[in-house]
Each structure stands twice: as structure tokens, then as C-alpha cells.
C-alpha positions in Angstrom: 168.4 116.8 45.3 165.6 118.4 44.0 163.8 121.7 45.4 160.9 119.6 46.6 162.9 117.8 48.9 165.2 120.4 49.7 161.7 122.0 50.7 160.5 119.3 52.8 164.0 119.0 54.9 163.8 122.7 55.4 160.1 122.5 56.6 161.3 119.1 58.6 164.2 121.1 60.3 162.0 124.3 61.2 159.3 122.7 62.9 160.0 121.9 66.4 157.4 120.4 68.8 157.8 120.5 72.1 155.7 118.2 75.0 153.2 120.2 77.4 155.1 120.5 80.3 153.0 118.6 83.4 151.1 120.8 85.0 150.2 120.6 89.1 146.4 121.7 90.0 145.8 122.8 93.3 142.4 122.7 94.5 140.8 123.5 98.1 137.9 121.7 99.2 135.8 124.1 101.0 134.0 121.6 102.9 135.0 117.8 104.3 133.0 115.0 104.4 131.1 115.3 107.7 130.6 119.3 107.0 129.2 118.4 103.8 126.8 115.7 105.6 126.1 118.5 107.9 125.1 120.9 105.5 123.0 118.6 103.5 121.2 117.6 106.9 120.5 121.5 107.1 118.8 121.2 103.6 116.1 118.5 104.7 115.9 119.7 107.6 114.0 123.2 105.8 114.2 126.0 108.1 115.7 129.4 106.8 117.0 131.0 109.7 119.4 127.8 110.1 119.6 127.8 105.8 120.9 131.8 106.7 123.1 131.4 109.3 124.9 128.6 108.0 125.8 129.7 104.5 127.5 133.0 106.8 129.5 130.9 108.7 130.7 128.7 105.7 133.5 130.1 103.7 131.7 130.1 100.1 130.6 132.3 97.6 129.2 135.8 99.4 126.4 135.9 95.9 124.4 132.8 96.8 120.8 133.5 98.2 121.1 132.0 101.3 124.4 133.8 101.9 124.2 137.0 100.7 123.4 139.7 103.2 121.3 142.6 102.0 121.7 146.3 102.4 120.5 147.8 105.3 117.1 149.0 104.5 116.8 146.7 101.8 115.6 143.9 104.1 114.2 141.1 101.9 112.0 138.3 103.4 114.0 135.2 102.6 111.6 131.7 101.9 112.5 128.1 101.9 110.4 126.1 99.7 110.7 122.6 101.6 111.5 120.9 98.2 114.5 118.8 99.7 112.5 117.0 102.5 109.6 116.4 100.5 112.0 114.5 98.1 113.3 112.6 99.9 110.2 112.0 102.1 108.5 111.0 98.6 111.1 108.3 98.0 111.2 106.7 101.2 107.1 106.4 101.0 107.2 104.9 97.1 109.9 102.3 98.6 108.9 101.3 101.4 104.8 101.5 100.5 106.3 98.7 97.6 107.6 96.7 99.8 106.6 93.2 100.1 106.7 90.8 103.2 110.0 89.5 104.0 110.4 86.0 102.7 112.6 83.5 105.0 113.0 79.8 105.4 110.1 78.8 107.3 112.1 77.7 110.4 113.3 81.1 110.6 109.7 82.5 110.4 108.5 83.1 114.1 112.2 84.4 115.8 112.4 86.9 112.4 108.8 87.9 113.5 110.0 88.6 117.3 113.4 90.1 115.8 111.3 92.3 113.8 108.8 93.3 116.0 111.6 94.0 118.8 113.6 96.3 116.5 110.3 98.1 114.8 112.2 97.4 112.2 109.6 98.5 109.0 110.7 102.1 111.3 114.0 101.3 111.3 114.3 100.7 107.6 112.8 103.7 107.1 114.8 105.8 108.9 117.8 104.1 107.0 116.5 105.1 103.8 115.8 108.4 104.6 119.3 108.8 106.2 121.3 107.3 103.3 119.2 109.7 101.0 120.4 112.9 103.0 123.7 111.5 104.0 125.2 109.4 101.6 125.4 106.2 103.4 125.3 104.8 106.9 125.6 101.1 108.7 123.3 98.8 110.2 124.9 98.0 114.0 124.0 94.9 115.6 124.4 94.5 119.5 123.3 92.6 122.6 122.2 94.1 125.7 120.3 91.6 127.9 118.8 94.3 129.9 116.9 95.7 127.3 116.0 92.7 125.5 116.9 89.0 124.4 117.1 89.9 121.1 119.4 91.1 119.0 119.7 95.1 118.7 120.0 96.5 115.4 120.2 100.2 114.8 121.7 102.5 112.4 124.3 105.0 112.8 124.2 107.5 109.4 127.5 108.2 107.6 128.5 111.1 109.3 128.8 109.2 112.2 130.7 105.8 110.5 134.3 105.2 108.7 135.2 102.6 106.7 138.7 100.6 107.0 139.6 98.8 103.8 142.3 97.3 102.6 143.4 96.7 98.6 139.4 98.0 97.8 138.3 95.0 100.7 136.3 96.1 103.6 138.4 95.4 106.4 136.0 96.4 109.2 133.5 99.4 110.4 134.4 102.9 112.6 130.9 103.7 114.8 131.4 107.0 116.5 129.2 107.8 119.4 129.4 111.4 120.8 128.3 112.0 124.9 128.8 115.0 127.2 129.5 114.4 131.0 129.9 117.3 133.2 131.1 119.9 130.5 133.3 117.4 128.5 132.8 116.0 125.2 133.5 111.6 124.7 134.0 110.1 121.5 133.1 106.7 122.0 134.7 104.8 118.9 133.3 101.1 118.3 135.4 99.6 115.0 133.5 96.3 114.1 135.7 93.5 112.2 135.5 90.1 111.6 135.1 88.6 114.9 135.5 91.2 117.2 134.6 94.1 118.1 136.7 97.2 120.1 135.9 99.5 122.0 137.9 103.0 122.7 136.7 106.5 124.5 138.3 109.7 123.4 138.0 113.1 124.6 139.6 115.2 122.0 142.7 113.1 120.9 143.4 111.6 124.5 142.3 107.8 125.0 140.7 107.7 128.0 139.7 104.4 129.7 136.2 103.5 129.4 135.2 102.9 133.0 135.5 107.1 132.6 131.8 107.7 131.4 128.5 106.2 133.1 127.4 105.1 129.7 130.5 103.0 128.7 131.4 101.8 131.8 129.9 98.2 130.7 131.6 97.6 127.4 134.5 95.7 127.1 138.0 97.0 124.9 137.6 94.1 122.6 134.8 91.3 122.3 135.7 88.6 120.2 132.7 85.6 118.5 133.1 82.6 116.7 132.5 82.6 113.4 134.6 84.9 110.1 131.0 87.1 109.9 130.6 91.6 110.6 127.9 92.9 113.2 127.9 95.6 111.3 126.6 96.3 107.4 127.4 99.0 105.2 124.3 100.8 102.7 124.7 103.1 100.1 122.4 103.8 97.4 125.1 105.9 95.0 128.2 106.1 94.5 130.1 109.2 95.6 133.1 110.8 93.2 134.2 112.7 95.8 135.0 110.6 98.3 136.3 107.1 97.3 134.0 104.6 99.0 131.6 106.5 100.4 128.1 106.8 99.0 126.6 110.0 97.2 123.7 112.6 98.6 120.6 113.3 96.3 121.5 116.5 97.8 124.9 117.1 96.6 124.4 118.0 93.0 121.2 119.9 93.9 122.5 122.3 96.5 122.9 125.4 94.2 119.1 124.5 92.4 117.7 124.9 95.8 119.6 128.0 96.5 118.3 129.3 93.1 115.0 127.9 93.6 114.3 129.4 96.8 115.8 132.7 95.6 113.0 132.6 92.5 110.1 132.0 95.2 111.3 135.2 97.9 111.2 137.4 94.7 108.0 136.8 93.3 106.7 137.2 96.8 108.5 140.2 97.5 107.5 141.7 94.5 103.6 140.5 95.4 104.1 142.3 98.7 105.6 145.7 96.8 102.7 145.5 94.2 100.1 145.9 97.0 97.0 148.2 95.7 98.1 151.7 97.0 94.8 154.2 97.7 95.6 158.1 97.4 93.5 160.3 99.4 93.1 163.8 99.6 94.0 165.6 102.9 89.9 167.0 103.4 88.7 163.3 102.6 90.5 161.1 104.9 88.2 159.3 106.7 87.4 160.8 110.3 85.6 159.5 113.6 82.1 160.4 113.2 82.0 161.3 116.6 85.2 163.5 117.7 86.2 164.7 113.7 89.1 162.8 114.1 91.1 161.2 111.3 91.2 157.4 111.8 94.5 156.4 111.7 95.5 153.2 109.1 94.8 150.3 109.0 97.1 147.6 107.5 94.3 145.5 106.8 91.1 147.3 106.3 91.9 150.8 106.5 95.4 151.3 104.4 95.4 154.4 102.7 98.2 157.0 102.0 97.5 161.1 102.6 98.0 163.4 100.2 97.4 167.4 100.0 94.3 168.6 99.2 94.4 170.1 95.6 94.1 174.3 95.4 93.9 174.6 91.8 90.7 176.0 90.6 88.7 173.8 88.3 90.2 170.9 89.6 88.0 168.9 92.5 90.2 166.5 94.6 89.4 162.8 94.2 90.7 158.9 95.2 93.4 157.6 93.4 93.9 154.1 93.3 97.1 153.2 92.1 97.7 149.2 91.2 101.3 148.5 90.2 101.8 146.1 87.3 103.3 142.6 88.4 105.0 140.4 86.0 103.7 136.8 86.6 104.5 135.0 83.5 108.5 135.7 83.6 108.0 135.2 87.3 106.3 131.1 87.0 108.8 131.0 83.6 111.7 130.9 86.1 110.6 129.1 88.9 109.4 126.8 86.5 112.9 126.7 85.2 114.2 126.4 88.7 111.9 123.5 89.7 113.0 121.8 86.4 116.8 121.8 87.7 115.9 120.6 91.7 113.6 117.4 90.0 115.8 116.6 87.2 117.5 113.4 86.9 116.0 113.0 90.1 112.1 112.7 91.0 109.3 113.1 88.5 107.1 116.5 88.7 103.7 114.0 88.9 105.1 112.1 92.1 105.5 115.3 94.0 102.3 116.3 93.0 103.1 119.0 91.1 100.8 119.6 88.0 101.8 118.5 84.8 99.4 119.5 82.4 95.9 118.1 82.9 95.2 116.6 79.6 97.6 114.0 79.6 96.2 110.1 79.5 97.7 108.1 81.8 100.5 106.6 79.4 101.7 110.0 79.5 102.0 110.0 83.0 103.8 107.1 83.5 105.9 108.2 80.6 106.8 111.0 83.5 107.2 108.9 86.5 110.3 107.3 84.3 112.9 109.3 86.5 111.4 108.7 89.6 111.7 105.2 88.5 115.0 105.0 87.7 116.0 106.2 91.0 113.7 103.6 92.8 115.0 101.1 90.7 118.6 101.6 92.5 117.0 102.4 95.8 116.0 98.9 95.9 118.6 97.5 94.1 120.6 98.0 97.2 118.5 97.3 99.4 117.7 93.7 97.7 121.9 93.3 98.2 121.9 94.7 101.7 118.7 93.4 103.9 119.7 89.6 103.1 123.1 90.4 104.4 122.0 91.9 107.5 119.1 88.9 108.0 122.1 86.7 107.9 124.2 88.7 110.2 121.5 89.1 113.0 120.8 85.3 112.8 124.6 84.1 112.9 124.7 86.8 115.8 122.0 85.5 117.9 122.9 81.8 117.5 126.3 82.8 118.5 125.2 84.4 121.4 123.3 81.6 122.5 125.6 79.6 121.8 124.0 77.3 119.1 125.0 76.2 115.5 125.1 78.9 113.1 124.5 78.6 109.0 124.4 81.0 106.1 120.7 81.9 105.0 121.7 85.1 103.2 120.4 83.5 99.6 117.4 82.2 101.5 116.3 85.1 102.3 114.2 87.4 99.7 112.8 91.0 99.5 110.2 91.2 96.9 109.2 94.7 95.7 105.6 95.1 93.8 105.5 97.5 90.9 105.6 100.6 90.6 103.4 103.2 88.3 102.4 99.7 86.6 99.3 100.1 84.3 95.8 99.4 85.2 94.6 96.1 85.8 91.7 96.2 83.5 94.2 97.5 80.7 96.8 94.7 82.1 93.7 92.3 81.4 93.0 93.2 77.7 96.7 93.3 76.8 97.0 90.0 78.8 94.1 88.5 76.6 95.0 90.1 73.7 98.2 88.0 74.0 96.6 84.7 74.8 94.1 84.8 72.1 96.9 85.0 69.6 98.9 82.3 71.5 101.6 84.6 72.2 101.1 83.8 76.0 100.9 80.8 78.2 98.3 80.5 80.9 101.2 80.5 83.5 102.5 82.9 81.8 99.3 85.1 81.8 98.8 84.8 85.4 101.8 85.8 86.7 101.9 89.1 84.7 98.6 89.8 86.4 99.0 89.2 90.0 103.1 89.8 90.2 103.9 89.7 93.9 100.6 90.1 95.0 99.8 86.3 95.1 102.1 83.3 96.4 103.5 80.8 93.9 101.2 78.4 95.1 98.2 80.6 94.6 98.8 81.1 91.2 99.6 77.9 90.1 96.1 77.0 91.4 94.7 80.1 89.2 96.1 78.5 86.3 95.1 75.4 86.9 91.2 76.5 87.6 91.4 78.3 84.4 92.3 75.5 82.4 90.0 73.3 83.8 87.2 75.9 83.1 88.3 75.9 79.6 88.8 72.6 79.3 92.6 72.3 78.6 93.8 69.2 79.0 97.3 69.1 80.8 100.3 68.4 78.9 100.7 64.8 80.2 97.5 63.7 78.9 97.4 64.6 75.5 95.5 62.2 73.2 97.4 59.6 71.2 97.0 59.2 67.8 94.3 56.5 68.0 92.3 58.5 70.0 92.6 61.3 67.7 91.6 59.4 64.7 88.7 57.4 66.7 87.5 60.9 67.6 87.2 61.6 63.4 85.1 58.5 62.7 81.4 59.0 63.0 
């Protein structure tokens, strides 16, 4: 054997590797799902003293703004921007403003109209939206009560009020939770919505009680069962959560700490505004006295504020107002609320669709270059709603025909939900691109139309645009194109 591999066998026989042991992580949540809903409900809801006296009561970190307490003495006024309400306020307009008609089969027209108008439902949506934004997610819940109307009853319940059964990643049927207080006790009225039934149970604490026990559940039945393999109840979620398997995600719940740090910048810079008043010296034999009695007029905070000093005995030296105005550092002050804001928007909302100025000098390419996050986040907002509203159209109609006892048929792909555009371009620079296009013959006259008008014209209309347009430029229509006789009978002269 040679030293080489005598080398290499020692080398093999020294090196020992063991495998990492499996290690066991043990992480407490600080808050559950509803508490986490609650908190986020707090957020949008924008009022510091509830901001302050829930971050105390929650067990978290004691060096957050909102839950730090300061030094007695060292009071400091504590501000809320409103930033998370106006987000999600902004969205709700920019989808709902975009919003087309809803398109059903024409059969269907007039009951959807009395449906609709029964239900206030453009409010309803709304309030859905804005819900799902805050929350996570939430459930349409369709019901019957003849007393109140002959229509079907949708509403939504918001996630902090819903659970989901599923089974093998299938959705096996819907938890409402309905919370009432009769004479000092607390009801959980819990409504689980399946395929072909629904049931009804009333809890107070973890005791089922039976429902004939509260005024307002004395008229439902424990289980209600309909024709037909169909939910009265549809799920909507707009992201998906990586907390909670199933459940939808917050805009809130990654932003929570930006806020915090946001608001913290904001209470500073007007603290430090309200220390950096002007401050106005005056000697004890100048202070300003009643004319009439030689008294000294006592401050006022707000046109009178002065601070006395003693009059000055050294000769050679005549006593004078000093006005003292203490330095205030403004740049490093908008530097980090700048920063701040930044953190709150991004991945989010665009600065522009707040509101918020973006530096005047930009043309508007720029700006829509800007209003790219705001519509990416549209873009899924009405993704799901495109996947959810036809469901729930098809769910109210197969509810009322079964109540009524008639024939029932699926119109979910019959029904559409157009959205126009948003943060499009001009439509005089939609025009000359348009043109630009069609001059080259890059761009059919179809083609041409339908880029310009979008949603904003019926099929119908604009196949009578295009056909107008040909006529006026006399373009013949495909059909009657001239044979080659008539081509070369067109070349004799």
C-alpha cells in the first residue's frame, strides 16, 4: 500500500459525520383567529383611545407605540393617522365604482332586478368587500322569512363570525354564529349550512339549550332540509391566509407593526411642533400690566403667552425681550414618515390612489406606472369576486324556485360580472394608438372598436360601430369581395 492511500484510509477512518438530531420548535401564538379579527377590526375602525387600551390588555411586546405607557410626567399626545380605513375604503370605491351591470339570461332579468333591489344589494356587496378586506373572509347567507319579504334574504356574516367544515380539503358545509343577550345571558345561536339542509342549535356557554329558549329563535326549526345537492351559503376570500389553513388573509395582517410605526413617526413630529413653540422672555418691570389698576395681565395661551423673568441689576446693561425659537428638525422628521408610509402602502395601494403627492412633474404614464400595485391588488379583488357572485346568483335562484316549489336549473356560467378598466389611458391617446395601428394594418376594425369602448358598449352596439365605419369608408364586407372578372373589367378603360 502506498502512503497515499494509507493517507486517505486514515483521513476516511477519522472523519465521522453524524445526522442533526430532529429538533422540536415550540411556538405560542399570542393571538387566535377571532382575536386577530378583532384587533384588525380595531385598526379600521381608527380611534386611539381603543388603539391604546387594547394593545394593554393584549399580551405583546410592552415597546410598541400603541402599547407602551409613558413616564409619569412624560405624557405624550398619542395620534392615529386613519391610514388603515382609508385603504381599505379606497379599494372598495375603485371596485365597486368599476363595476359593470350584472349580466343574466334575459328570463332571469326582472326577478334579479326585484332580488336586487330587495337586498340593496350594490350595499350589500359593498359591505362584503369591505369586510373580507378587514377580516379575511366571510359568507354570503341566504334565508327566507315571509314576513319580511317574498324574496330571498341574503346577508353576510364576516369571518369572525363563520367556520368552515371540510373534509379531505372539500367544503363539507358552513358554521354561522349569531350572538343575542336575553335578560343578562349570552346565546350562541349556531346555524351550520350543508348540502340540503340546514341546522339550527342555541348555546349558552357550552350548554345546548333548546331553541324555543330565546324570543328570537323561537321560529327556526333544528334542521330544514330542500331538494336539490346546492349550499345557501357561499364562502369569499380575496387572499389566502398562511396562518390559518383555509381561511382568507387581512390587508391588515402584515401591516400591523407599519401602522404602529407610522403612527409613532406622526405623535413625534407633532410633539416636537408643540415643544418648539416660540418662547417670549420678558423682564419682570416690562410685563405687560392693566392700564387701568397697574396690574400684570396674566397669560394668555393664545395671544398673550409670555414667560417672566427678573429684571436685570447690572449696570450698563438695559433689560430687553427675548424671543427664543427652538430649532425643529423637519427634513429627518418627513424622511421617516416618508419611510414609514412607504412600508403601510407597499405591496399594497399605490401613493397616487390615496391621494398622496407623488411628485408633481410626472406625465401621466408615470402615474399609471404608480397605480401598478393598487392594480395588482384589484386585479385579485375581482378575481374573486368574478368566481364568487355567479355562485351566489345561482344559489339565490335554485333557492327561490325551491321554495316556491318550481323547477330549478344551473345559471352559474350564464351569469357574468364585467369590470371596466382601470387607470386605462386617455381616450384621445387610446384613439391615436388605435389609428396608428389601423393605418399600418396591424388592427382590424372589430378589433379597433372594441379596444375603444371595452365594457362600455353592448356587443351589439359595437358591431353596428364597425359596421357604420366600414360603410363610411367604403369597405366592402368579406362575402362580397370582387371576383377576378370583375377585377380585371375594372382595369380596362
Amino acid at each position: 500500500m502506498s502512503i497515499i492511500d494509507s493517507i486517505r484510509n486514515g483521513i476516511r477512518s477519522f472523519l465521522r459525520i453524524q445526522p442533526a438530531s430532529p429538533n422540536t420548535i415550540y411556538i405560542t401564538e399570542r393571538l387566535d383567529r377571532r382575536s386577530n379579527a378583532i384587533k384588525n377590526r380595531i385598526w379600521y375602525r381608527g380611534s386611539p383611545e381603543e388603539l391604546a387600551e387594547m394593545y394593554r390588555q393584549l399580551d405583546t411586546d410592552r415597546t410598541k407605540f400603541w402599547a407602551a405607557v409613558p413616564t409619569c410626567g412624560m405624557d405624550i399626545r398619542k395620534l392615529h393617522t386613519g391610514l388603515p380605513a382609508i385603504i381599505v375604503d379606497r379599494l372598495t370605491d375603485i371596485v365597486l365604482t368599476d363595476m359593470n351591470d350584472i349580466k343574466l339570461p334575459p328570463n332571469l332579468a326582472d326577478a334579479w332586478k326585484d332580488i336586487s333591489s330587495e337586498n340593496a344589494f350594490p350595499a350589500l356587496l359593498g359591505e362584503a368587500v369591505a369586510e373580507t378586506l378587514i377580516v379575511g373572509d366571510g359568507a354570503f347567507k341566504i334565508s327566507f322569512d315571509t314576513s319580511l319579504s317574498a324574496f330571498p334574504i341574503v346577508e353576510f356574516v364576516p369571518g369572525d363570525s363563520v367556520e368552515y367544515e371540510r373534509e379531505r380539503g372539500r367544503l363539507r358545509a358552513i358554521v354561522f354564529h349569531s350572538h343575542y343577550t336575553h335578560d343578562g345571558r349570552e346565546y350562541d345561536l349556531r346555524e351550520t349550512y350543508g348540502r340540503g339542509f340546514i341546522e339550527s342549535h342555541l348555546f349558552s356557554g357550552n350548554r345546548e339549550l333548546p331553541l324555543n329558549s330565546l324570543p328570537q329563535t323561537a321560529k327556526l326549526s333544528e334542521r330544514v332540509e330542500y331538494a336539490g345537492n346546492f349550499f345557501m351559503a357561499i364562502p369569499l376570500k380575496f387572499f389566502k391566509s398562511s396562518r390559518w389553513k383555509g381561511r382568507g388573509k387581512s390587508v391588515f395582517d402584515d401591516k400591523c407593526d407599519s401602522f404602529d410605526a407610522l403612527d409613532e413617526c406622526w405623535s413625534q413630529w407633532i410633539d416636537a411642533l408643540r415643544k418648539g413653540r416660540t418662547k417670549e422672555y420678558i423682564p419682570e418691570n416690562m410685563l405687560p400690566r392693566n392700564p387701568s389698576t397697574g396690574e400684570v395681565l396674566q397669560p394668555n395661551p393664545f395671544d398673550n403667552a409670555y414667560i417672566a423673568t427678573q429684571s436685570v441689576m447690572v449696570e450698563g446693561v438695559a433689560p430687553h425681550i427675548e424671543t427664543v425659537q427652538p430649532s425643529i428638525p423637519v427634513e429627518s422628521y418627513l424622511g421617516t414618515y416618508i419611510t414609514a408610509l412607504d412600508l403601510c402602502l407597499q405591496g399594497l395601494i399605490s401613493p397616487s390612489t390615496l391621494g398622496i403627492d407623488v411628485k408633481k412633474l410626472d406625465n401621466a404614464e408615470a402615474q399609471r406606472e404608480k397605480e401598478k400595485a393598487t392594480l395588482y391588488t384589484r386585479n385579485s379583488i375581482i378575481a374573486a369576486l368574478q368566481s364568487t357572485l355567479p355562485a351566489l346568483i345561482d344559489s339565490i335562484f335554485k333557492a327561490y324556485d325551491t321554495f316556491y316549489k318550481r323547477p330549478v336549473s344551473d345559471i352559474a356560467d350564464k351569469v357574468e360580472i364585467p369590470f371596466g378598466e382601470y387607470a386605462n389611458p386617455s381616450f384621445e391617446s387610446q384613439v391615436e394608438t388605435c389609428g396608428k395601428a389601423r393605418q399600418f394594418g396591424l388592427m382590424s376594425v372589430e378589433t379597433m372598436v372594441d379596444e375603444l369602448y371595452g365594457d362600455t358598449r353592448t356587443a351589439e352596439w359595437k358591431a353596428e360601430e364597425s359596421a357604420r365605419i366600414k360603410a363610411e369608408q367604403g369597405l366592402a364586407p368579406m362575402g362580397d369581395e370582387p371576383s377576378l372578372g370583375q377585377e380585371m373589367s375594372g382595369l380596362i378603360v
